[in-house]
Structure formats: structure tokens, C-alpha cells
C-alpha positions as MATLAB code, in Angstrom:
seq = 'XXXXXXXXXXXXXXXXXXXXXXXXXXXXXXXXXXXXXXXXXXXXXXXXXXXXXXXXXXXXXXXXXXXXXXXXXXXXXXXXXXXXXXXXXXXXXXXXXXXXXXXXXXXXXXXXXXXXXXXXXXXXXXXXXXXXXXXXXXXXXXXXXXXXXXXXXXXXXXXXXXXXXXXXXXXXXXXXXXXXXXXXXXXXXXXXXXXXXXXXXXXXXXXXXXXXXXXXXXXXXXXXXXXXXXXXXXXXXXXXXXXXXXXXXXXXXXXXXXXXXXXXXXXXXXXXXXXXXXXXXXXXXXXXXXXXXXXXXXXX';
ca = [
      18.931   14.012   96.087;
      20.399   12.036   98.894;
      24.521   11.085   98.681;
      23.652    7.529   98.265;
      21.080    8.065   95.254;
      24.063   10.450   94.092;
      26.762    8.196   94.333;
      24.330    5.361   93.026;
      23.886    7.399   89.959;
      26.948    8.387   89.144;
      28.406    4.552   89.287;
      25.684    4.190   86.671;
      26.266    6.950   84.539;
      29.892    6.036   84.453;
      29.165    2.406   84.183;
      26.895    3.204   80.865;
      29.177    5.165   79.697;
      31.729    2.906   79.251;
      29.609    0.283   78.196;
      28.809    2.334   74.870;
      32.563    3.271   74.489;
      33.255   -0.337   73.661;
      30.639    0.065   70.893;
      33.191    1.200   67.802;
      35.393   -1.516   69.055;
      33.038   -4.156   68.346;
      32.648   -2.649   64.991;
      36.071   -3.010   64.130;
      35.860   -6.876   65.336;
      33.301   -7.656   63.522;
      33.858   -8.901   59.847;
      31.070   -7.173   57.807;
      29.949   -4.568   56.629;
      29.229   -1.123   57.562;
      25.768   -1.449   57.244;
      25.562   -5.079   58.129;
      27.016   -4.415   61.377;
      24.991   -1.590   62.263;
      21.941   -3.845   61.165;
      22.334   -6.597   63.599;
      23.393   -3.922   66.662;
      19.876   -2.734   65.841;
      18.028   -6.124   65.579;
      19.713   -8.039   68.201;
      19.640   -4.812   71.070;
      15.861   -4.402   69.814;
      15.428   -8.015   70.666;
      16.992   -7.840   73.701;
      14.946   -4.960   75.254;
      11.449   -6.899   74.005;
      12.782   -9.653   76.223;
      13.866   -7.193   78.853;
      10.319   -5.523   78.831;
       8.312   -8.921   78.460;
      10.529  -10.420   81.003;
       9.520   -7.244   83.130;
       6.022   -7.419   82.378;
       6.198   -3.757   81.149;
       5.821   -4.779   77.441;
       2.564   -2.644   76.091;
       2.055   -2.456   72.705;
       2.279    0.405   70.338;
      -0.392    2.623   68.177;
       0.113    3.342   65.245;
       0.443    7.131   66.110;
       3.668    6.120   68.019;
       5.138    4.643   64.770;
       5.056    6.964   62.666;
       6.703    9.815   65.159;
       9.638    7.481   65.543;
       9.734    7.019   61.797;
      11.969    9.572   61.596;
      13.991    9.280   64.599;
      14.629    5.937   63.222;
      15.799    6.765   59.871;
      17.959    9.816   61.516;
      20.012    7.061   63.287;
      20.091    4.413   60.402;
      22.298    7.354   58.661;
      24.090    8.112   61.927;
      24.829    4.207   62.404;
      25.916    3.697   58.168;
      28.159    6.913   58.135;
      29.888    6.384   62.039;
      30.786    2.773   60.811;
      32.250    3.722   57.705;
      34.453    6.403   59.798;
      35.517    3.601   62.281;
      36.345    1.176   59.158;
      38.112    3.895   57.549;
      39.926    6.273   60.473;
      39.637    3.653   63.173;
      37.110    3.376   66.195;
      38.913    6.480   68.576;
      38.729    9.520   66.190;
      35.458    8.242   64.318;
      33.888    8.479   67.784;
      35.850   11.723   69.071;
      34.656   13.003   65.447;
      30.983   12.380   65.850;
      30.689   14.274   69.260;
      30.995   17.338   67.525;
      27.240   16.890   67.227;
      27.140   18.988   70.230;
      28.209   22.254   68.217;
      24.972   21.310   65.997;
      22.626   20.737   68.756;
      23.913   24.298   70.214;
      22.944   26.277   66.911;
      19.345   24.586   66.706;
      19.248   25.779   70.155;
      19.463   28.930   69.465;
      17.048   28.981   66.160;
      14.632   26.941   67.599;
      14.537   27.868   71.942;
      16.146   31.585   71.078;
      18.791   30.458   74.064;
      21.869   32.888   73.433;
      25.673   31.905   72.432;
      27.566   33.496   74.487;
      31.763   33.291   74.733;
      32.241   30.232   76.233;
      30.508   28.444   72.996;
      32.980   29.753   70.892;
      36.266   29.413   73.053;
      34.908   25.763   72.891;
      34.126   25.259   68.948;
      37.557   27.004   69.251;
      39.270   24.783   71.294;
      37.749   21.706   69.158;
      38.526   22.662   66.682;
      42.225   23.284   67.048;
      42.240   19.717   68.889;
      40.797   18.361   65.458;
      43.621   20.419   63.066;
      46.150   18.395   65.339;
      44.383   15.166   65.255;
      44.247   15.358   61.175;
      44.701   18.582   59.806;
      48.362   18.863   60.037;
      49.018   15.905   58.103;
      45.864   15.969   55.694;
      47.849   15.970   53.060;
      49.643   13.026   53.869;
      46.606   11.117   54.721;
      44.806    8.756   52.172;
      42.103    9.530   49.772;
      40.300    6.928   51.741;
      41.208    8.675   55.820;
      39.817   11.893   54.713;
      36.902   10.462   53.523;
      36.351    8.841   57.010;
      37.246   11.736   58.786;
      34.334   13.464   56.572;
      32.147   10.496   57.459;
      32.803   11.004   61.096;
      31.834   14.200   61.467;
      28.454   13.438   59.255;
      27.939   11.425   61.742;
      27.483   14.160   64.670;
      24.859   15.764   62.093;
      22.471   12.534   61.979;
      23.091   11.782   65.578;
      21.798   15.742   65.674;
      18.463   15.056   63.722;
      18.004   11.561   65.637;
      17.922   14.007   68.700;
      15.755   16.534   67.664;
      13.346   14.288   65.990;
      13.490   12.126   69.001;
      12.558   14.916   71.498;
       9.537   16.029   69.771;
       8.439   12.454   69.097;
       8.560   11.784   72.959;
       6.797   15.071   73.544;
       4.239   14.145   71.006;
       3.863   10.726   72.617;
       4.571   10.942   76.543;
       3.451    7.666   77.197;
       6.071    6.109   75.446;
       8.404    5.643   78.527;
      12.292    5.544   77.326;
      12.463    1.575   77.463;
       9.839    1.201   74.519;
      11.209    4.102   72.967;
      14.309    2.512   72.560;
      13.016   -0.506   71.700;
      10.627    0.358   68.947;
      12.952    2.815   67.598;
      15.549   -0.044   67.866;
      13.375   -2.409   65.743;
      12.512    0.424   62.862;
      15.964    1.223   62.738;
      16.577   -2.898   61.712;
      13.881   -2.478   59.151;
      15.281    0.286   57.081;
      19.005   -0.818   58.132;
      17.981   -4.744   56.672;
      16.561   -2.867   53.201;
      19.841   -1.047   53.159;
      22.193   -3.614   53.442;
      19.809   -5.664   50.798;
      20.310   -2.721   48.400;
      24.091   -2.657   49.126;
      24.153   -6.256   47.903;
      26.051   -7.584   50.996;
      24.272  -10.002   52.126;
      23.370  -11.003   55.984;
      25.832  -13.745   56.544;
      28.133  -13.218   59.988;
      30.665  -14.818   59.014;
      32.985  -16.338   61.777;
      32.177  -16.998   66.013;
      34.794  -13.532   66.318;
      31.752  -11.844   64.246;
      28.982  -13.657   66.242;
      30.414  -12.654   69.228;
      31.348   -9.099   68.362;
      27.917   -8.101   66.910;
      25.549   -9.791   70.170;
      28.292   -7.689   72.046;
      27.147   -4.433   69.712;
      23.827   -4.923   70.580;
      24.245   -5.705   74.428;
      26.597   -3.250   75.409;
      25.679   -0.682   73.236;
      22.055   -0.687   72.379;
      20.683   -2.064   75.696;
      23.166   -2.227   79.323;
      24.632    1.304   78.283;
      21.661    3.107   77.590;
      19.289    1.342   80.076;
      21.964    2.786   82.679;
      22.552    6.177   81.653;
      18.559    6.746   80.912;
      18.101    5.724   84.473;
      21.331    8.201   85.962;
      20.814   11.261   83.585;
      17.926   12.694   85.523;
      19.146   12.608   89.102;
      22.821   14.094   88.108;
      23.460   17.790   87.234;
      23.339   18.100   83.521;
      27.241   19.407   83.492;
      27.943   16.223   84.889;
      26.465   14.168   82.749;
      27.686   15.834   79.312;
      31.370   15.331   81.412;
      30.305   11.858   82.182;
      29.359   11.374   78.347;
      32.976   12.313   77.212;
      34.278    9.135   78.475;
      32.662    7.416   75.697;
      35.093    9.264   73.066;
      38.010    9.159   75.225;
      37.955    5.459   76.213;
      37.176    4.251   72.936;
      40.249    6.486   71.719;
      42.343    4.865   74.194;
      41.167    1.251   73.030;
      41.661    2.086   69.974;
      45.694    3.054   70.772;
      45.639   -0.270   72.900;
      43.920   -3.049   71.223;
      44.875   -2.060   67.585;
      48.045   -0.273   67.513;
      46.814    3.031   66.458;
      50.121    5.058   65.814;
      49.552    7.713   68.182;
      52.259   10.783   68.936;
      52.017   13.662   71.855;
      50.379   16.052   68.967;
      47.463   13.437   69.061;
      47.354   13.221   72.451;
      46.709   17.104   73.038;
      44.284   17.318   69.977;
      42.599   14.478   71.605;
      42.148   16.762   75.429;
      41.807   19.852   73.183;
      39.175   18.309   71.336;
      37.163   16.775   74.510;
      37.809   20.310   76.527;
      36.322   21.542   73.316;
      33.149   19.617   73.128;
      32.310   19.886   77.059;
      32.612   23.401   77.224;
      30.724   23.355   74.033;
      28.022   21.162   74.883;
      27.593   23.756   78.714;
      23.831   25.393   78.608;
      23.114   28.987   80.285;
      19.263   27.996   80.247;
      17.222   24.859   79.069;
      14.462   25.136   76.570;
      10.946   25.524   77.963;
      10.014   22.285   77.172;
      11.146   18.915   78.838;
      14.283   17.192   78.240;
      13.772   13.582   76.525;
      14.491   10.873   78.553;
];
């Protein structure tokens, strides 16, 4: 890896990461539902990449075969998108987001059931340290908090366990089907995802109306920034930067949108919170560290 290649992918990585911290903020913006919201981040960033990949000339089309092993991958993130947007509608965009990276905790324990890699001190001076960030962020004044906060706050970290499946079930589709390069993935996966997220919202009774240009607006943004320019970029950084890097790269998504949230809507926010907030993201990177990968490769 030359510097420049380094230094290229870095700027991406930290570009893309960004990008997808605005995400829960566009959420918030938007005024619809939960599972409306998450419904048109899925159509319009699926209809984005097909125009990015016909545009490309690398549109191919799919067999059946790859369908049905994204079937689940797809469903996995319709409940990770319908439970994270209910957090950010009820706890606000920063802690529903801080909340749902304790996914990494999850993906640690299948590690070790499924690769046989071995927990060793670190991992639990990091659920540890999480933890104790999280009792500071919300468990000091549970009590005090709504019926409807804790509810989000249970939402939020839901959230990291879908994200977990979507992961899972995403790696061994892509191992399944390795000619399904990450672009297609994404944007088949993208499109499913609308499917089951459209019969949702239909079942919910809400209706598909955006109502106002602030909702237009916010929504194409949710589907832009976060389904397409963030993950385009940090698929194309991941594999030329050190995977400690990365998963430090990847907790400015939590952080930023945390800050955000503090700026753009006022979120009453006291030094307790602040140190809950580094404890938390301390937590989750030392968490989220590897000794050794599993034998098989990494999906894209």
C-alpha cells in the first residue's frame, strides 16, 4: 500500500463515514413515519445505485439463486431500519445511533460460537466500559425518563441485534454468491428491502404520502447520503486500511450524529453525557478489536 493510496483511502473512509452519520438526522427531518421513512431511504438509494450501475455499464442482472440468499439479509435490515427509526423518533438521532453500535458486542459472541476465535480481556474491559458509558447516558435517570424514552432506548439497542443478523446473513450470502460484487449487492438488497418495507408500511396503515418539500428533501437526502455516497466510499476504503482503523473510522458515524443531534436540535446535553458518550465509543472500539479473523473472507 503506497502513502498516496493510504491517504486516498482514508479521505474516503472518513468522507463515508460522515456521509452515513447524517443519516438519523434526515430521519428526524423528515415528517413520516418510521417505516415510511425507512421505505423511501430504501427505494430511492436502490434507485440511485441502478442508475449508478447502468450509468456505469456494470448493471448485470440477477438469478434467481442470488435472490433468495439476500432474502434474508433484506428482511434482517427492514427490522434494523423500523426499530433504529423508532429509537431516533423516540430518544433522538445521537443516542439511537450510539445505541445501535452495540451490535459489535453481538457480532463478537457469534464470533466465538461460530469461528471458535477466543474472548480474551480486552472484550470485556470494553462491554465494560460501554456499558458504564450507557448507565450515564440513561441509566442514572431511567426513572425519570418517559414510558415512551425507555422504550426507544430498548428500540435502539434492538437495533444493533438486526444490524447483527443483516451481517451475518449478508456474509454468507456473498460467500454463497461471489459474483455478486458489493455495488449489486447493495443494490438488490436495497430494492428487497423497499418491497417488504412498502408491505409494512401498507400494513401499518400510513400511507406513502411525503408530505411537505422539508420531507422531499430530507428522504432523497436518506437515500443519497446514506444508502449510496457513504457506502459506495467506505466499500471502496475498507479493504486497503487496517481493519483497527476502519472500526475507529466507523465510530465517527455515532459520534457526529450525537453531536448533530446536540447542535441542530437542542438535545439537553450535561458533562455526565458527554463522558458516557467517550465511555461508550472507547467501549465499542475496543470491543469491536479482533485477535484473529475467521477463515473465511470478509464481505465486502
Amino acid at each position: 500500500m503506497t502513502p498516496r493510496i493510504a491517504r486516498g483511502a482514508l479521505l474516503r473512509m472518513t468522507a463515508g463515514a460522515a456521509l452515513i452519520s447524517t443519516t438519523s438526522i434526515f430521519v428526524r427531518w423528515a415528517h413520516v413515519a418510521p417505516t415510511v421513512s425507512a421505505f423511501y431511504r430504501m427505494l430511492f438509494g436502490g434507485l440511485m445505485l441502478l442508475g449508478l450501475l447502468l450509468a456505469r455499464r456494470q448493471w448485470r442482472g440477477y438469478a434467481m439463486a442470488d435472490v433468495l440468499w439476500l432474502l434474508l439479509p433484506a428482511l434482517a435490515f427492514c427490522a434494523d431500519l423500523m426499530l433504529w427509526h423508532r429509537s431516533i423518533r423516540d430518544i433522538g438521532p445521537g443516542l439511537a445511533t450510539l445505541a445501535a453500535n452495540f451490535q459489535v458486542f453481538i457480532m463478537a459472541i457469534v464470533g466465538v460460537v461460530v469461528y471458535r476465535e477466543r474472548l480474551h480481556l480486552r472484550f470485556v474491559f470494553g462491554v465494560a466500559l460501554a456499558l458504564v458509558g450507557l448507565w450515564l447516558l440513561v441509566g442514572v435517570r431511567w426513572s425519570a425518563f418517559t414510558p415512551q424514552f425507555r422504550l426507544g432506548v430498548w428500540f435502539g439497542l434492538l437495533t444493533g441485534v438486526a444490524y447483527a443478523v443483516y451481517l451475518i446473513s449478508l456474509r454468507q450470502a456473498q460467500l454463497r454468491r461471489p459474483t455478486l460484487d458489493p455495488a449489486r449487492v447493495l443494490c438488490l438488497n436495497s430494492l428487497l428491502c423497499a418491497g417488504m418495507l412498502a408491505l409494512a408500511v401498507a400494513v401499518e396503515g400510513h400511507g406513502y404520502a411525503i408530505p411537505d418539500a422539508q420531507s422531499w428533501a430530507a428522504l432523497l437526502g436518506l437515500g443519497l447520503f446514506g444508502q449510496v455516497l457513504g457506502w459506495v466510499l467506505i466499500a471502496h476504503a475498507m479493504p486497503q486500511l487496517p481493519a483497527s482503523l476502519v472500526g475507529l473510522l466507523l465510530l465517527l458515524q455515532p459520534a457526529l450524529s450525537f453531536v448533530l443531534d446536540v447542535i441542530l436540535f437542542a438535545r439537553p446535553t450535561g458533562a455526565p453525557d458527554w463522558i458516557g458518550l467517550l465511555l461508550s465509543l472507547l467501549g465499542i472500539f475496543i470491543g469491536s478489536l479482533r485477535t484473529r479473523t475467521p477463515p473465511a473472507a470478509e464481505p465486502a
